[in-house]
C-alpha positions as CSV (number, residue, x, y, z in Angstrom):
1,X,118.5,87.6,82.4
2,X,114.9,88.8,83.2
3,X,113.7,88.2,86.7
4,X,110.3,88.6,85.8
5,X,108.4,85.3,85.8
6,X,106.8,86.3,82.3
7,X,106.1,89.6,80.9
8,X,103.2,90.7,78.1
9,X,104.3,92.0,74.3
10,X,104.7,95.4,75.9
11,X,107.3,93.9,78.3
12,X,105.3,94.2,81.5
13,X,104.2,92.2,84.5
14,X,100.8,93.1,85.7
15,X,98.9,93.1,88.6
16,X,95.5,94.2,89.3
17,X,93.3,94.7,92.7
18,X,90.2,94.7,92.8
19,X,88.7,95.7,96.4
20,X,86.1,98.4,97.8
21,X,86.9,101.4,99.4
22,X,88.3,101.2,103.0
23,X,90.3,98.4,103.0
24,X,93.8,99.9,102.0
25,X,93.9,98.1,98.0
26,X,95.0,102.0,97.5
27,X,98.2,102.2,99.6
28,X,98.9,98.0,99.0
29,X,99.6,98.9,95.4
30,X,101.7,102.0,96.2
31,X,103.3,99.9,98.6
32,X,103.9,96.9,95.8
33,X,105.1,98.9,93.1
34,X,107.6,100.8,95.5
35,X,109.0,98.0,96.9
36,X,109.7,96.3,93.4
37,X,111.6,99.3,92.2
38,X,113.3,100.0,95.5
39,X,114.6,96.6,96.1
40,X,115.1,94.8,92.6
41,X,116.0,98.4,90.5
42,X,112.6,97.1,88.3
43,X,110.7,99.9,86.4
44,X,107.1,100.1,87.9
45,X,103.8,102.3,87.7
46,X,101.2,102.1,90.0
47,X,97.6,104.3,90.1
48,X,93.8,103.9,91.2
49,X,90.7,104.1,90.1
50,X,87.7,104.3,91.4
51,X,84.4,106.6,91.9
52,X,83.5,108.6,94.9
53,X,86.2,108.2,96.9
54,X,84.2,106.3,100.4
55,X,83.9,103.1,102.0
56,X,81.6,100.3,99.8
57,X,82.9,101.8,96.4
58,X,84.6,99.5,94.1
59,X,88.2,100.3,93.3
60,X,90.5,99.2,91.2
61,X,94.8,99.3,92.1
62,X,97.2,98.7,88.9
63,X,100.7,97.9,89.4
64,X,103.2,97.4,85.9
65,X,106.6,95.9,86.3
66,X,109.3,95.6,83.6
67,X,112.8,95.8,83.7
68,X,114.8,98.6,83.4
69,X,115.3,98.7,79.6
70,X,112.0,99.3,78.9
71,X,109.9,102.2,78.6
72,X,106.5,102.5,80.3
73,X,104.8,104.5,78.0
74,X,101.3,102.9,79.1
75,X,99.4,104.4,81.8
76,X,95.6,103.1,80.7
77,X,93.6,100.6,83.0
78,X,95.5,96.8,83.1
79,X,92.9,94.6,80.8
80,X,94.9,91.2,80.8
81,X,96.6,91.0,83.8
82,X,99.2,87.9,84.9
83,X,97.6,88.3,88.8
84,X,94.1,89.4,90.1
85,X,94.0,90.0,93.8
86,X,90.2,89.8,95.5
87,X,90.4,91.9,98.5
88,X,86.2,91.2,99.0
89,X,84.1,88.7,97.8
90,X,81.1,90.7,98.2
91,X,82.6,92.4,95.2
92,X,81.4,89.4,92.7
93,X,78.0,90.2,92.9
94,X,78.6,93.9,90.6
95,X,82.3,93.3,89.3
96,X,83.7,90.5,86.8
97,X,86.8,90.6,89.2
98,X,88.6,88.1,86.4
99,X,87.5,89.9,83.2
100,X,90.7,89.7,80.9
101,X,92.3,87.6,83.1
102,X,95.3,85.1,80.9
103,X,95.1,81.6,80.8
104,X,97.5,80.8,83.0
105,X,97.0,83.7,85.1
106,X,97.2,83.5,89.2
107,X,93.5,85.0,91.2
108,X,94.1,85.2,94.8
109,X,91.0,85.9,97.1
110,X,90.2,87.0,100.4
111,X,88.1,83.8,101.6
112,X,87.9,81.6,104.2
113,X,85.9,78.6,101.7
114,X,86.9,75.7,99.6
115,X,88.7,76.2,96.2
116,X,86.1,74.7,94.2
117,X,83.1,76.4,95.4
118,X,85.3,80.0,94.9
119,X,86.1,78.7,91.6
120,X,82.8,77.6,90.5
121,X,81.7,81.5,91.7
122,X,84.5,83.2,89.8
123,X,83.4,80.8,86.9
124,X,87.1,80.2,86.7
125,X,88.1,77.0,84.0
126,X,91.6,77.1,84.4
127,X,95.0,78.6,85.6
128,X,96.1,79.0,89.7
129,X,93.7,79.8,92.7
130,X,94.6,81.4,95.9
131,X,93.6,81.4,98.9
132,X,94.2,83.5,102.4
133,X,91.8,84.2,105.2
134,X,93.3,88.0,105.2
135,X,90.3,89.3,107.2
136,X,90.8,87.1,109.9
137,X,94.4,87.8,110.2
138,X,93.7,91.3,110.1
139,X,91.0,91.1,113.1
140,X,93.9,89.3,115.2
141,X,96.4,91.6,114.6
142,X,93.6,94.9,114.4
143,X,95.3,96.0,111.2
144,X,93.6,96.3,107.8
145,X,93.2,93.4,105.4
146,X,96.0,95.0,102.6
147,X,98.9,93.8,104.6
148,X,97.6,90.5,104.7
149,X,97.4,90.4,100.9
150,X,100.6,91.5,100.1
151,X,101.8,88.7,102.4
152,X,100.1,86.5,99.9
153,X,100.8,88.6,96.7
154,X,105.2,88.4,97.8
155,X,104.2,84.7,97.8
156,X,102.5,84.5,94.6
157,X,105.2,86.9,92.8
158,X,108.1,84.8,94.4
159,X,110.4,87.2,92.2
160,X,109.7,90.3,95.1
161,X,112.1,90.1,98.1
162,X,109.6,89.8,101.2
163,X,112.2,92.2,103.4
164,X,111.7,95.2,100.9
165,X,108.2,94.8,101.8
166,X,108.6,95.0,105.3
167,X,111.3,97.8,104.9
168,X,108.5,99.9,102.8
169,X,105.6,99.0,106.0
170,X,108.2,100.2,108.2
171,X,108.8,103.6,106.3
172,X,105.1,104.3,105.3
173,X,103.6,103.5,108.8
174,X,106.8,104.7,111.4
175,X,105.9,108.8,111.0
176,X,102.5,108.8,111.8
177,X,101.4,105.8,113.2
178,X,104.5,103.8,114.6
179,X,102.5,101.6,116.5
180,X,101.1,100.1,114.0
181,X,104.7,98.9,112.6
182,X,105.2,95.2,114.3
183,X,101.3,94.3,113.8
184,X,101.6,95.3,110.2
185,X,104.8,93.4,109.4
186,X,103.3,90.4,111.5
187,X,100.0,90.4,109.4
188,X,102.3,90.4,106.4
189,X,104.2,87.6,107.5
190,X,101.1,85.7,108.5
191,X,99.9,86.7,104.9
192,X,102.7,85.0,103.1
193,X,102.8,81.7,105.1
194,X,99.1,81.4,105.0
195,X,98.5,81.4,101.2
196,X,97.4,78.3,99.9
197,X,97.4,77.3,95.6
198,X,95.7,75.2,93.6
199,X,96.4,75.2,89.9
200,X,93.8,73.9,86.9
201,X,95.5,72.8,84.3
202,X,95.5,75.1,81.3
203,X,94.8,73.0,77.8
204,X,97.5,73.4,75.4
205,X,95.9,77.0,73.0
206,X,93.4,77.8,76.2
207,X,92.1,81.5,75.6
208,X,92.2,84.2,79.1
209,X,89.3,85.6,80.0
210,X,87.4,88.5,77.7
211,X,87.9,91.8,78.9
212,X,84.8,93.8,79.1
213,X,83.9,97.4,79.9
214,X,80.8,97.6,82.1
215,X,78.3,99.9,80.5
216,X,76.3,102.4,82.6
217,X,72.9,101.0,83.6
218,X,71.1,104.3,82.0
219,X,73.0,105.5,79.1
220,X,71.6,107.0,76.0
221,X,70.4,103.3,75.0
222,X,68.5,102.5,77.9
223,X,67.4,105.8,80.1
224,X,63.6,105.7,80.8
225,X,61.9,107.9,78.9
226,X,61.7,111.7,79.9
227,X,59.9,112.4,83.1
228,X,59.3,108.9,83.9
229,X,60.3,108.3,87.7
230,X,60.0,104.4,88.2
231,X,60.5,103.8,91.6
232,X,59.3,107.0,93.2
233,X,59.4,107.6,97.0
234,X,61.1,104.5,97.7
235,X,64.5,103.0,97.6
236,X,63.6,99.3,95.8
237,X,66.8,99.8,93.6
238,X,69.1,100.3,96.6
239,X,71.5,97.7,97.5
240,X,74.2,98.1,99.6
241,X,75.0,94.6,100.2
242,X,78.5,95.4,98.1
243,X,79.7,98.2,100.9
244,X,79.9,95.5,103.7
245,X,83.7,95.2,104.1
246,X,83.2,91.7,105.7
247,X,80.7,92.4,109.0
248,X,76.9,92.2,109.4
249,X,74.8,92.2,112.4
250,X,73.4,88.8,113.6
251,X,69.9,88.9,114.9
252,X,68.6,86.6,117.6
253,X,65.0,87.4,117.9
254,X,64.3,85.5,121.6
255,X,66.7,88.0,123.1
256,X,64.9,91.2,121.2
257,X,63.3,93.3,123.7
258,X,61.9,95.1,120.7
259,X,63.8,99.0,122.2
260,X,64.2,100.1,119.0
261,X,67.5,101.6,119.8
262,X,69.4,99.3,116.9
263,X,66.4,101.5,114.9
264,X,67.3,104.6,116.2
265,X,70.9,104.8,115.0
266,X,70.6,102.9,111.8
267,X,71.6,105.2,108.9
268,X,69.8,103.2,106.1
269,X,66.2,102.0,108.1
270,X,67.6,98.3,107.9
271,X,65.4,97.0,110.7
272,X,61.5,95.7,109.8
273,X,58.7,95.9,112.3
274,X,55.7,94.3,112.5
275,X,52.3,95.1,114.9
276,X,51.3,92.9,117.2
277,X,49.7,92.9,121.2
278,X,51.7,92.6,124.5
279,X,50.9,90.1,126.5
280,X,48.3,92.5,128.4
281,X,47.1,92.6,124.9
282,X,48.1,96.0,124.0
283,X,49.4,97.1,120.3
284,X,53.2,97.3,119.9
285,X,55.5,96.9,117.5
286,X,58.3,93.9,117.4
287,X,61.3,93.9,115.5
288,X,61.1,91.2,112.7
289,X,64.3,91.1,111.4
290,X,66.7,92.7,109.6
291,X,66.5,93.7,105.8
292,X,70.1,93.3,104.7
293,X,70.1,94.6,101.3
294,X,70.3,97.9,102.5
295,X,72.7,97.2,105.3
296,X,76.4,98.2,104.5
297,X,77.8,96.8,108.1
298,X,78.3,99.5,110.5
299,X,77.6,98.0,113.0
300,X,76.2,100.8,115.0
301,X,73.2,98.3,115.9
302,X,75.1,95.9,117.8
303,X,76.6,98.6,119.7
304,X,73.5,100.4,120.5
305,X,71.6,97.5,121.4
306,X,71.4,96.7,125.1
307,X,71.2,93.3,125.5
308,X,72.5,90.4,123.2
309,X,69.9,90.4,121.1
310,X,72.5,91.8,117.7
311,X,76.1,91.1,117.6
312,X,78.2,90.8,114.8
313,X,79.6,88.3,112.9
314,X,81.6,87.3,110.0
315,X,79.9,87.4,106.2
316,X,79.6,84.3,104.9
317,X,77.9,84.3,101.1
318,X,74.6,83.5,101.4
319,X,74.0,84.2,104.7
320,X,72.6,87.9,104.4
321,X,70.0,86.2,101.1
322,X,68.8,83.7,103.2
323,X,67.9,85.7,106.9
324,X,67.0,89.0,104.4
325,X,63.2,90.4,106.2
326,X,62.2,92.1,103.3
327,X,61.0,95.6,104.0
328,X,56.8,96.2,103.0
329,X,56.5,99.1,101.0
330,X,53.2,100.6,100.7
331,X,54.1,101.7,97.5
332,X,51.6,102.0,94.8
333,X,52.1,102.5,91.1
334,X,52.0,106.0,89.7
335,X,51.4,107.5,93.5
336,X,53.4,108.2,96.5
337,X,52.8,106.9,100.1
Protein backbone atom coordinates (compact mmCIF):
# COMPACT_ATOMS: atom_id res chain seq x y z
CA UNK A 1 0.00 0.00 0.00
CA UNK A 2 1.30 3.44 -1.11
CA UNK A 3 2.21 5.86 1.56
CA UNK A 4 2.07 8.68 -0.56
CA UNK A 5 -1.00 10.79 -0.01
CA UNK A 6 -1.56 11.00 -3.88
CA UNK A 7 0.84 10.73 -6.64
CA UNK A 8 0.54 12.24 -10.53
CA UNK A 9 0.22 9.67 -13.83
CA UNK A 10 3.97 9.41 -13.66
CA UNK A 11 3.67 8.08 -10.05
CA UNK A 12 5.21 11.03 -8.27
CA UNK A 13 4.68 13.28 -5.42
CA UNK A 14 5.87 16.77 -5.99
CA UNK A 15 7.01 19.58 -4.31
CA UNK A 16 8.22 22.83 -5.36
CA UNK A 17 10.07 26.01 -3.55
CA UNK A 18 10.00 28.85 -4.60
CA UNK A 19 12.46 31.40 -2.56
CA UNK A 20 15.39 33.97 -3.46
CA UNK A 21 18.85 33.35 -2.98
CA UNK A 22 20.17 33.34 0.64
CA UNK A 23 17.62 31.82 2.51
CA UNK A 24 18.66 28.09 2.34
CA UNK A 25 15.41 26.86 -0.24
CA UNK A 26 18.78 25.07 -1.84
CA UNK A 27 19.88 22.78 1.05
CA UNK A 28 15.89 22.56 2.53
CA UNK A 29 15.17 20.52 -0.62
CA UNK A 30 18.36 18.48 -0.34
CA UNK A 31 17.50 18.04 3.03
CA UNK A 32 13.62 16.98 2.16
CA UNK A 33 14.34 14.62 -0.47
CA UNK A 34 17.18 12.87 1.72
CA UNK A 35 15.25 12.48 4.54
CA UNK A 36 12.25 10.78 2.54
CA UNK A 37 14.51 8.26 1.03
CA UNK A 38 16.53 7.67 4.22
CA UNK A 39 13.72 7.12 6.50
CA UNK A 40 10.66 5.67 4.45
CA UNK A 41 13.03 3.68 1.57
CA UNK A 42 10.87 6.18 -1.02
CA UNK A 43 12.59 6.99 -4.39
CA UNK A 44 13.29 10.75 -4.58
CA UNK A 45 15.13 13.47 -6.79
CA UNK A 46 15.89 16.71 -5.86
CA UNK A 47 17.80 19.76 -7.95
CA UNK A 48 17.81 23.71 -8.25
CA UNK A 49 17.43 26.20 -10.39
CA UNK A 50 18.11 29.41 -10.50
CA UNK A 51 20.35 32.38 -12.30
CA UNK A 52 23.37 34.01 -10.86
CA UNK A 53 23.90 32.25 -8.04
CA UNK A 54 23.59 35.54 -5.10
CA UNK A 55 21.35 36.85 -2.62
CA UNK A 56 17.86 38.57 -4.24
CA UNK A 57 17.81 35.93 -7.19
CA UNK A 58 14.80 33.89 -7.55
CA UNK A 59 15.31 30.13 -7.15
CA UNK A 60 13.42 27.40 -7.66
CA UNK A 61 14.01 23.76 -5.33
CA UNK A 62 12.18 20.48 -6.85
CA UNK A 63 11.81 17.52 -4.79
CA UNK A 64 9.89 14.08 -6.69
CA UNK A 65 8.83 11.23 -4.44
CA UNK A 66 7.53 7.86 -5.58
CA UNK A 67 7.76 4.57 -4.25
CA UNK A 68 10.29 2.27 -4.92
CA UNK A 69 8.81 0.41 -7.90
CA UNK A 70 9.01 3.23 -9.97
CA UNK A 71 11.39 4.70 -12.12
CA UNK A 72 12.30 8.32 -12.07
CA UNK A 73 13.15 8.85 -15.50
CA UNK A 74 12.04 12.69 -15.29
CA UNK A 75 14.46 15.21 -14.25
CA UNK A 76 12.73 18.46 -16.13
CA UNK A 77 11.43 21.50 -13.91
CA UNK A 78 8.01 20.29 -11.66
CA UNK A 79 5.01 22.16 -13.63
CA UNK A 80 1.93 20.79 -11.57
CA UNK A 81 3.02 20.28 -8.34
CA UNK A 82 0.72 18.70 -5.23
CA UNK A 83 2.71 21.49 -2.65
CA UNK A 84 4.20 25.07 -3.35
CA UNK A 85 6.28 26.38 -0.54
CA UNK A 86 6.67 30.45 -0.42
CA UNK A 87 9.92 31.08 1.36
CA UNK A 88 9.35 35.20 0.51
CA UNK A 89 6.53 37.12 -0.31
CA UNK A 90 8.45 39.78 -1.95
CA UNK A 91 8.76 37.05 -4.50
CA UNK A 92 4.93 37.72 -5.94
CA UNK A 93 5.73 40.83 -7.33
CA UNK A 94 8.09 38.98 -10.48
CA UNK A 95 7.07 35.20 -9.96
CA UNK A 96 3.56 33.35 -10.41
CA UNK A 97 4.70 31.34 -7.26
CA UNK A 98 1.28 29.02 -7.96
CA UNK A 99 1.61 28.66 -11.75
CA UNK A 100 0.58 24.93 -12.42
CA UNK A 101 -0.44 24.50 -9.21
CA UNK A 102 -3.52 21.27 -8.86
CA UNK A 103 -6.79 21.92 -7.66
CA UNK A 104 -6.50 20.61 -4.60
CA UNK A 105 -3.01 21.33 -4.23
CA UNK A 106 -1.45 22.64 -0.66
CA UNK A 107 0.62 26.57 -0.87
CA UNK A 108 2.31 27.28 2.30
CA UNK A 109 3.87 30.87 2.76
CA UNK A 110 6.23 32.55 4.78
CA UNK A 111 3.76 35.35 6.28
CA UNK A 112 2.82 36.82 9.28
CA UNK A 113 -0.97 38.14 7.60
CA UNK A 114 -4.51 36.91 7.36
CA UNK A 115 -5.36 33.92 4.94
CA UNK A 116 -7.59 35.91 2.94
CA UNK A 117 -5.72 38.86 2.13
CA UNK A 118 -2.58 36.14 1.09
CA UNK A 119 -5.11 34.48 -0.82
CA UNK A 120 -6.62 37.22 -2.59
CA UNK A 121 -2.67 38.19 -3.54
CA UNK A 122 -1.77 34.64 -4.75
CA UNK A 123 -5.19 35.03 -6.64
CA UNK A 124 -5.80 31.55 -5.14
CA UNK A 125 -9.77 30.12 -5.83
CA UNK A 126 -9.39 26.99 -4.16
CA UNK A 127 -7.46 24.04 -2.55
CA UNK A 128 -5.34 24.50 1.20
CA UNK A 129 -3.43 27.62 2.45
CA UNK A 130 -0.66 27.65 4.88
CA UNK A 131 0.62 29.63 7.01
CA UNK A 132 4.01 30.03 9.33
CA UNK A 133 5.76 33.19 10.54
CA UNK A 134 9.21 31.21 9.61
CA UNK A 135 11.13 34.56 9.58
CA UNK A 136 10.30 35.36 12.95
CA UNK A 137 11.11 32.02 14.21
CA UNK A 138 14.26 32.09 12.50
CA UNK A 139 15.25 35.68 14.10
CA UNK A 140 14.56 34.04 17.72
CA UNK A 141 16.45 31.17 17.18
CA UNK A 142 19.31 33.20 14.64
CA UNK A 143 19.05 30.41 12.18
CA UNK A 144 17.80 30.79 8.59
CA UNK A 145 14.16 30.67 7.60
CA UNK A 146 14.53 26.92 5.60
CA UNK A 147 14.35 25.09 8.84
CA UNK A 148 11.39 26.69 9.73
CA UNK A 149 9.69 25.63 6.50
CA UNK A 150 10.43 22.21 6.63
CA UNK A 151 8.92 22.30 10.15
CA UNK A 152 5.80 23.26 8.30
CA UNK A 153 6.39 21.21 5.04
CA UNK A 154 6.81 17.59 7.62
CA UNK A 155 3.42 19.02 8.70
CA UNK A 156 1.83 19.44 5.51
CA UNK A 157 3.30 16.00 4.04
CA UNK A 158 2.16 14.16 7.30
CA UNK A 159 3.51 10.92 5.38
CA UNK A 160 7.43 12.17 6.31
CA UNK A 161 8.64 11.08 9.83
CA UNK A 162 9.59 14.44 11.57
CA UNK A 163 12.73 12.56 13.47
CA UNK A 164 14.37 11.69 10.01
CA UNK A 165 14.31 15.32 9.55
CA UNK A 166 16.03 16.17 12.60
CA UNK A 167 18.49 13.17 12.17
CA UNK A 168 19.35 14.71 8.53
CA UNK A 169 19.88 18.60 10.53
CA UNK A 170 21.94 16.78 12.78
CA UNK A 171 24.22 15.11 10.11
CA UNK A 172 24.30 18.15 7.61
CA UNK A 173 25.10 20.90 10.30
CA UNK A 174 27.28 18.66 13.15
CA UNK A 175 30.90 18.80 10.92
CA UNK A 176 31.11 22.23 10.35
CA UNK A 177 28.92 24.16 12.30
CA UNK A 178 27.76 22.00 15.43
CA UNK A 179 26.49 24.86 17.11
CA UNK A 180 24.08 25.42 15.06
CA UNK A 181 22.50 21.79 15.73
CA UNK A 182 19.87 22.37 18.78
CA UNK A 183 18.76 25.96 17.31
CA UNK A 184 18.16 24.25 13.96
CA UNK A 185 16.21 21.32 15.27
CA UNK A 186 14.22 23.89 17.63
CA UNK A 187 13.28 26.18 14.65
CA UNK A 188 12.12 22.95 12.97
CA UNK A 189 10.08 22.04 15.74
CA UNK A 190 8.65 25.49 16.15
CA UNK A 191 8.06 25.17 12.28
CA UNK A 192 5.88 22.15 12.52
CA UNK A 193 3.69 23.28 15.48
CA UNK A 194 3.23 26.71 14.19
CA UNK A 195 1.67 25.87 10.78
CA UNK A 196 -1.73 26.91 10.49
CA UNK A 197 -4.43 25.55 7.27
CA UNK A 198 -7.16 26.73 5.79
CA UNK A 199 -8.73 24.80 2.98
CA UNK A 200 -11.21 26.26 0.03
CA UNK A 201 -13.30 23.96 -1.08
CA UNK A 202 -12.44 22.56 -4.56
CA UNK A 203 -15.85 22.30 -6.92
CA UNK A 204 -16.39 18.93 -8.13
CA UNK A 205 -14.19 19.03 -12.13
CA UNK A 206 -12.23 22.40 -10.69
CA UNK A 207 -9.13 22.85 -13.09
CA UNK A 208 -5.17 23.65 -11.18
CA UNK A 209 -3.57 26.44 -12.12
CA UNK A 210 -1.95 27.00 -15.91
CA UNK A 211 1.59 26.56 -16.01
CA UNK A 212 3.41 29.26 -17.81
CA UNK A 213 6.93 29.84 -18.88
CA UNK A 214 7.99 33.49 -18.34
CA UNK A 215 9.36 34.95 -21.45
CA UNK A 216 12.37 37.20 -21.46
CA UNK A 217 11.50 40.86 -21.29
CA UNK A 218 13.76 41.50 -24.67
CA UNK A 219 13.63 38.60 -26.86
CA UNK A 220 13.73 38.61 -30.62
CA UNK A 221 9.90 39.80 -30.39
CA UNK A 222 10.37 42.75 -28.38
CA UNK A 223 14.22 44.15 -28.17
CA UNK A 224 14.37 47.87 -29.00
CA UNK A 225 15.50 48.48 -32.12
CA UNK A 226 19.33 48.48 -32.87
CA UNK A 227 21.28 51.23 -31.11
CA UNK A 228 18.40 52.48 -29.30
CA UNK A 229 19.47 52.98 -25.46
CA UNK A 230 16.15 53.93 -23.58
CA UNK A 231 17.05 54.82 -20.33
CA UNK A 232 20.60 56.04 -20.71
CA UNK A 233 22.72 57.13 -17.70
CA UNK A 234 20.20 56.25 -15.31
CA UNK A 235 18.97 53.22 -13.51
CA UNK A 236 14.83 53.98 -13.89
CA UNK A 237 14.44 50.15 -14.69
CA UNK A 238 16.14 49.04 -11.53
CA UNK A 239 14.21 47.45 -8.87
CA UNK A 240 15.60 45.65 -6.23
CA UNK A 241 12.65 45.53 -4.07
CA UNK A 242 12.62 41.44 -4.88
CA UNK A 243 16.36 41.02 -3.14
CA UNK A 244 15.01 42.14 0.33
CA UNK A 245 15.07 38.82 2.16
CA UNK A 246 12.49 40.28 4.80
CA UNK A 247 14.47 43.66 6.35
CA UNK A 248 14.37 47.38 5.26
CA UNK A 249 15.52 50.38 7.06
CA UNK A 250 12.94 52.56 8.90
CA UNK A 251 13.50 56.17 8.56
CA UNK A 252 12.50 58.69 11.24
CA UNK A 253 13.26 62.01 9.92
CA UNK A 254 13.03 64.24 13.48
CA UNK A 255 16.01 62.12 14.63
CA UNK A 256 18.07 62.75 11.10
CA UNK A 257 20.93 64.79 11.78
CA UNK A 258 21.34 64.82 8.08
CA UNK A 259 25.51 63.03 8.43
CA UNK A 260 25.27 61.44 5.50
CA UNK A 261 27.04 58.48 6.80
CA UNK A 262 23.76 55.94 6.00
CA UNK A 263 24.84 57.73 2.37
CA UNK A 264 28.25 56.98 2.52
CA UNK A 265 27.97 53.22 2.81
CA UNK A 266 24.96 52.61 0.71
CA UNK A 267 25.84 50.37 -2.28
CA UNK A 268 22.78 51.28 -4.42
CA UNK A 269 22.41 55.46 -3.63
CA UNK A 270 19.03 54.65 -1.89
CA UNK A 271 18.97 57.77 0.16
CA UNK A 272 17.36 61.30 -1.48
CA UNK A 273 18.46 64.74 -0.58
CA UNK A 274 17.01 67.79 -0.78
CA UNK A 275 18.67 71.66 -0.45
CA UNK A 276 17.60 73.73 1.98
CA UNK A 277 19.23 76.57 4.77
CA UNK A 278 20.37 75.98 8.38
CA UNK A 279 18.95 77.73 10.77
CA UNK A 280 21.81 80.48 10.47
CA UNK A 281 20.41 80.35 7.06
CA UNK A 282 23.18 78.70 5.31
CA UNK A 283 22.68 75.99 2.19
CA UNK A 284 22.78 72.29 3.28
CA UNK A 285 21.49 69.39 2.22
CA UNK A 286 18.76 67.22 4.42
CA UNK A 287 18.04 63.68 3.92
CA UNK A 288 14.39 63.29 2.60
CA UNK A 289 13.83 59.85 2.69
CA UNK A 290 14.62 56.85 1.50
CA UNK A 291 13.96 55.55 -2.21
CA UNK A 292 13.23 51.83 -1.63
CA UNK A 293 12.98 50.48 -4.96
CA UNK A 294 16.49 50.26 -5.25
CA UNK A 295 17.07 49.15 -1.64
CA UNK A 296 17.79 45.28 -1.33
CA UNK A 297 18.00 45.49 2.77
CA UNK A 298 21.49 45.46 3.84
CA UNK A 299 21.21 47.18 6.31
CA UNK A 300 24.48 48.84 6.33
CA UNK A 301 22.55 52.25 6.89
CA UNK A 302 21.16 51.43 10.18
CA UNK A 303 24.46 50.32 11.28
CA UNK A 304 26.33 53.30 10.09
CA UNK A 305 24.08 55.76 11.32
CA UNK A 306 24.87 57.29 14.65
CA UNK A 307 21.90 58.12 16.20
CA UNK A 308 18.35 56.48 15.94
CA UNK A 309 17.47 58.18 13.20
CA UNK A 310 17.32 54.41 10.79
CA UNK A 311 16.82 51.10 12.35
CA UNK A 312 15.43 48.20 10.88
CA UNK A 313 12.33 46.55 10.77
CA UNK A 314 10.28 43.81 9.51
CA UNK A 315 8.77 44.13 5.62
CA UNK A 316 5.41 44.36 5.68
CA UNK A 317 3.70 44.63 1.86
CA UNK A 318 3.04 47.89 1.13
CA UNK A 319 5.03 49.47 3.50
CA UNK A 320 8.28 50.19 1.20
CA UNK A 321 5.28 51.71 -1.83
CA UNK A 322 3.83 53.88 0.48
CA UNK A 323 7.20 55.73 2.45
CA UNK A 324 9.09 55.26 -1.32
CA UNK A 325 11.02 59.22 -1.75
CA UNK A 326 11.40 58.82 -5.25
CA UNK A 327 14.77 59.70 -6.49
CA UNK A 328 14.82 63.18 -9.14
CA UNK A 329 16.66 62.37 -12.06
CA UNK A 330 17.73 65.18 -14.19
CA UNK A 331 17.44 63.06 -17.00
CA UNK A 332 16.53 64.37 -20.25
CA UNK A 333 15.40 62.58 -23.41
CA UNK A 334 18.08 61.64 -25.99
CA UNK A 335 21.01 63.35 -23.59
CA UNK A 336 22.88 62.45 -20.66
CA UNK A 337 23.28 64.50 -17.32
Amino acid sequence: MSILPKTNELGFFEIRLESIGGLGANLAGKMLAEAGVLSLGLKGSNFSSYGSEKKGSPVKSFIRFCEPEVEIRDHSPIEQPHVVGVFHEALYKTVNVVSGLKADGIVLVNTTREFDDVKKDLQLEYGTLAIVDALGIAVEEKTKVNTAMLGALYRICDFLDPESMRDVIRKTFSKKYPQLVEPNIRTFDRGYNAVQFKTYSVPEGAEGKSFSIPLPQLGYMTQELGGVITTQANSILKDLSGSRQGFLPEFQQEKCINCAACDNVCPDFCFVWDEGEDKKGRKQMFLKGIDYQYCKGCLKCVEACPTSALGDMREMIGYADEHRVKQNFPYVTGGSY
